[in-house]
TORLOGU-761182 format. One record per residue (C-alpha): x, y, z. Coordinates in steps of 0.05 Angstrom, whole numbers, padded with zeros to 5 digits, always signed. Layout:
<rs>
XYZ/...
</rs>
This chain:
<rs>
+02417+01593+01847/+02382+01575+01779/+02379+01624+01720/+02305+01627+01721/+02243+01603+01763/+02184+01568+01746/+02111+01597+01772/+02097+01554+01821/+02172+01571+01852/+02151+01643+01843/+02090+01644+01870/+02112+01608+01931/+02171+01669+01943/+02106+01730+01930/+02078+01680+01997/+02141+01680+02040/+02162+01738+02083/+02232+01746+02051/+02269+01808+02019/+02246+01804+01951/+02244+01846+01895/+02194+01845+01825/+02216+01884+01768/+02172+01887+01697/+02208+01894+01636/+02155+01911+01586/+02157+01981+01553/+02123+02032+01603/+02062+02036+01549/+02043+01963+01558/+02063+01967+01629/+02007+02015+01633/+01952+01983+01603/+01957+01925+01657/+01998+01908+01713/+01982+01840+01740/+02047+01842+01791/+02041+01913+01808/+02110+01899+01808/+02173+01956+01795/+02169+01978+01714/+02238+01987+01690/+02232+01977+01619/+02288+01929+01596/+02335+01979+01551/+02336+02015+01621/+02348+01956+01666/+02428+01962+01672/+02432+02027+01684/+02390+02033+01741/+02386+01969+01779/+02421+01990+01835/+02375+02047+01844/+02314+02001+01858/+02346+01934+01884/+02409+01967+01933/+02428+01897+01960/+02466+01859+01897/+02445+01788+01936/+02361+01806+01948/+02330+01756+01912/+02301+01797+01845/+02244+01763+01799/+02253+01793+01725/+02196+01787+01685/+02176+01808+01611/+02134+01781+01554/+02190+01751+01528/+02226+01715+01571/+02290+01703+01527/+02291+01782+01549/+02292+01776+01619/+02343+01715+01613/+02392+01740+01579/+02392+01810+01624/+02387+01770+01686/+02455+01741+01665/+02480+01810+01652/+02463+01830+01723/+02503+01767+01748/+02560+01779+01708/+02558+01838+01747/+02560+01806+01817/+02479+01821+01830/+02481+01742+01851/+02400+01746+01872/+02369+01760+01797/+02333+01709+01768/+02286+01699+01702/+02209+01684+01713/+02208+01623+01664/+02158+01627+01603/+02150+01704+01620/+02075+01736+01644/+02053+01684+01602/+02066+01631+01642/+02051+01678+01707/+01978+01686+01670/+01970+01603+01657/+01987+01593+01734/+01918+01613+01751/+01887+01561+01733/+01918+01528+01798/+01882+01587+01836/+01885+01668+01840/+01947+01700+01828/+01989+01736+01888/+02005+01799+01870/+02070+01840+01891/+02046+01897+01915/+01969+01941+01921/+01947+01983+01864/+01944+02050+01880/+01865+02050+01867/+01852+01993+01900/+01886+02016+01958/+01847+02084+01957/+01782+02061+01946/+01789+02014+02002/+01807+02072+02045/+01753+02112+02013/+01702+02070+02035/+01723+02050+02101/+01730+02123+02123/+01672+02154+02077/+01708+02199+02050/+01660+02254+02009/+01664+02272+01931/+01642+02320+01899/+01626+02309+01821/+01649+02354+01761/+01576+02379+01746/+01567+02397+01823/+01638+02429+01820/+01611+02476+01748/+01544+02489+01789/+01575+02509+01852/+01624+02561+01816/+01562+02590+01777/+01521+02608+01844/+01597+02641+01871/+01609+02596+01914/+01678+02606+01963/+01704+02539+01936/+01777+02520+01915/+01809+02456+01877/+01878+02428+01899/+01908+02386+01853/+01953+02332+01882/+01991+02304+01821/+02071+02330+01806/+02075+02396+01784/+02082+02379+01716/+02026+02331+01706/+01991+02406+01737/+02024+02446+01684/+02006+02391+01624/+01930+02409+01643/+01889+02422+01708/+01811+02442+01725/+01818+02514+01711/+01831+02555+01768/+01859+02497+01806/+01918+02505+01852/+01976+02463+01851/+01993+02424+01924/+02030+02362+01904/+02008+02305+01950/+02051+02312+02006/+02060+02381+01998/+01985+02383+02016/+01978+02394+02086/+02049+02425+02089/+02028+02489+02044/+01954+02477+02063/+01942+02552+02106/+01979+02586+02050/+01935+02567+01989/+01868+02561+02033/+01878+02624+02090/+01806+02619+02100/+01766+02558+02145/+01711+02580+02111/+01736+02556+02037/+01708+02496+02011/+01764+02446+01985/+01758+02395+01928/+01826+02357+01922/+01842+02330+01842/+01880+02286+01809/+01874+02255+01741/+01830+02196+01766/+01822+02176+01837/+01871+02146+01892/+01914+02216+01901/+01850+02257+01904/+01825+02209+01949/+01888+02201+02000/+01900+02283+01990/+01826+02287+02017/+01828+02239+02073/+01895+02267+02098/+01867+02337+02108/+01807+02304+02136/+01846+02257+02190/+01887+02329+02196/+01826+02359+02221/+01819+02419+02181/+01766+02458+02195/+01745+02469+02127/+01695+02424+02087/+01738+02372+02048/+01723+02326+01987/+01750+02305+01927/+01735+02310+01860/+01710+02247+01826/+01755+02227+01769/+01793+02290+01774/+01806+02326+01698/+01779+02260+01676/+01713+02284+01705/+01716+02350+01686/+01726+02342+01611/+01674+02286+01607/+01624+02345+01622/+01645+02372+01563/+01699+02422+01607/+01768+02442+01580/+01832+02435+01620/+01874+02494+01633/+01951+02495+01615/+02015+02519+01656/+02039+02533+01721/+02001+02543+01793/+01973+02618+01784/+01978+02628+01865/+02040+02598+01891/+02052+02580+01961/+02093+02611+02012/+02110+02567+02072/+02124+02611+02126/+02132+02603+02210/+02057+02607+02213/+02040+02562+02152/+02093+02509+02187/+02067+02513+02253/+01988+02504+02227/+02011+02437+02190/+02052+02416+02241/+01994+02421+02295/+01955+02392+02241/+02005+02329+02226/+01992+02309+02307/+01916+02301+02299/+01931+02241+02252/+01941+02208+02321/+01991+02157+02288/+02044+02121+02339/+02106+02156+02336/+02147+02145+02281/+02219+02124+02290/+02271+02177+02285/+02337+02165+02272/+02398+02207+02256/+02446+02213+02193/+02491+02159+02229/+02448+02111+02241/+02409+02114+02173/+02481+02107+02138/+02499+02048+02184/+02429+02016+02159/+02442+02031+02093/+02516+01988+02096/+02473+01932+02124/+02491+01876+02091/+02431+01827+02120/+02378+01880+02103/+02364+01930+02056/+02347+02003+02065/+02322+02055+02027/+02345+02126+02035/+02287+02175+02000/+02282+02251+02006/+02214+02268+02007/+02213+02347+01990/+02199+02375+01926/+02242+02356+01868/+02270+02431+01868/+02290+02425+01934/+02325+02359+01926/+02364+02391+01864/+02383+02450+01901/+02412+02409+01961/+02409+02338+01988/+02441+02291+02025/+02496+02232+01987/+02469+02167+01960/+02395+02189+01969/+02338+02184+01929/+02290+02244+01904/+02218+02210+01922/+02167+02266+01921/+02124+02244+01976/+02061+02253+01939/+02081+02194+01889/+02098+02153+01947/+02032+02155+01971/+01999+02122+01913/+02049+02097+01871/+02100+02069+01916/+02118+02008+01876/+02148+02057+01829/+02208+02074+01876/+02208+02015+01929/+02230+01955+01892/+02244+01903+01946/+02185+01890+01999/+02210+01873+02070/+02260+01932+02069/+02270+01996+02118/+02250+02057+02087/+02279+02120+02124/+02245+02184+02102/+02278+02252+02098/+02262+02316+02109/+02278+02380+02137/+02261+02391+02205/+02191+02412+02204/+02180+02341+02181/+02114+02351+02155/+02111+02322+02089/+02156+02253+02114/+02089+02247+02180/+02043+02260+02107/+02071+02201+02075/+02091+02154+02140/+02017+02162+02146/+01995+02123+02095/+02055+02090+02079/+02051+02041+02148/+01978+02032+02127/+02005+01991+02063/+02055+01945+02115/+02123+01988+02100/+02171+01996+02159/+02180+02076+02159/+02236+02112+02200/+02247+02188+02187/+02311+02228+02188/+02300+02305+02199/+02354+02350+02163/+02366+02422+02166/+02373+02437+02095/+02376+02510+02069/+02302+02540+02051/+02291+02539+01979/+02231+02575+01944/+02179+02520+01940/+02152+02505+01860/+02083+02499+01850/
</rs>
């Protein structure tokens, strides 16, 4: 195989249904401010370090692309040197990704986040509720309560004040224990849009009985009413108890998904060894929970990033992805949920890890 691919080569592999894996170079600032792959960011001074974390298969075919492509050349070499035989450099760089236009529109690697929530969004009809109906609604004491989906620490950094923090897929799994009452109204937040909006549509297809919306543009919103954002941790933290477990659980089955596959440790690990396919292993519990205790040569994947963000983790489309959990399962039905809706083949491997206190 060549060093490097032209456009047209590339453009014919982001057609075909082969493994095949997209990783962006640039600096995660510039990464940021557009993404016309919605490819993998692993910014290049990373790239050696953690390959193997996003591309598990050394021969997947793996597209590296940067501004500069002497960049993604001369680390595509590196990666060979290193027996990764499937890397190769995207010739000319995004430039010449950006010039291939002109011989019609671009394929991209993977959905944006956004444009995958807005599409569910307005499909479903999912309901908002704006910043200035959220201030208005408070002032006349209304029994309302904001859940906001991002990590914890993106919480912490600065929320709607009085929000509660429920991670995305923590959402429906601590759902009874930070609403106890039906009669509660709940806005779900996130900085912008597509977790508010897939946090609000999977209590809706849960069929909670409260009233559910989310709340347009999130903090954005908020503070363009002139609001300020409150610092630090969750005031009420959850406690997931039998009763909690059970409600979500009940809850999960009103998605009315098909069954996702379960497997058990045996078979995930003899996927994983597969040497004609490649597997992903990711633990969707809470960060803290993954810390305290988690199965070898797994991957910490908070479910809630998953849902919106999932080129972040998954590198190569066409894979298996095998979510784990503990046993109540809860959070790995959350993100199968929406997960299948973006094409990914989900399996999910039930553990019986020791309880850990839950973070906010």
């Amino acid at each position: 195989m060549s060093l490097s691919i032209d456009a047209p080569t590339f453009r014919r592999w982001l057609d075909d249904r082969g493994e095949l894996a997209v990783l962006d170079l640039r600096s995660v600032e510039l990464f940021a401010k557009g993404e016309p792959l919605y490819a993998t960011n692993v910014p290049a001074d990373r790239l050696l370090a953690e390959f193997s974390r996003y591309v598990p298969r050394a021969v997947v075919r793996t597209v590296l692309v940067h501004d500069d492509a002497s960049v993604s050349e001369r680390l595509a070499q590196q990666l060979r040197d290193r027996g990764h035989a499937g890397v190769v450099s995207l010739q000319g760089g995004l430039a010449a990704w950006a010039a291939e236009a002109a011989n019609g529109a671009l394929p991209t690697f993977d959905t944006s986040g956004l444009n995958f929530s807005v599409a569910v969004r307005d499909a479903q009809g999912t309901p908002k509720v704006t910043a200035a109906e959220l201030q208005a609604r408070r002032a006349n004491g209304a029994d309302v309560v904001v859940l906001d989906t991002r990590t914890a620490e993106e919480f912490a950094r600065g929320h709607v004040p009085g929000a509660l923090s429920a991670p995305g897929a923590e959402l429906l799994h601590r759902f009874r224990s930070l609403v106890p009452s039906s009669a509660t109204e709940v806005l779900v937040s996130c900085a912008g849009l597509p977790r508010a909006i897939l946090g609000a549509q999977t209590l809706i297809d849960a069929g909670v009985a409260n009233k559910v919306s989310y709340l347009d543009d999130g903090t954005r919103g908020w503070t363009d009413i002139g609001g300020t954002l409150e610092q630090g941790p969750s005031a009420r933290q959850a406690v997931v108890d039998e009763a909690v477990l059970a409600a979500a659980q009940a809850a999960v089955k009103a998605f009315g998904d098909a069954p996702v596959p379960e497997v058990d440790l045996a078979t995930a690990r003899t996927w994983q060894a597969d040497t004609a396919r490649t597997t992903y292993l990711l633990d969707v519990r809470t960060p803290v929970e993954y810390a305290a205790a988690h199965l070898p040569d797994t991957v910490s994947a908070e479910g809630g990033q998953l849902l919106a963000v999932s080129h972040r983790t998954i590198a190569v489309r066409g894979a298996r992805v095998v979510l784990i959990d503990d046993l109540a399962g809860v959070r790995a039905a959350t993100t199968a949920h929406w997960l299948r809706r973006r094409g990914f083949e989900i399996a999910v491997l039930k553990h019986a890890f020791q309880p850990v206190a839950l973070a906010a």
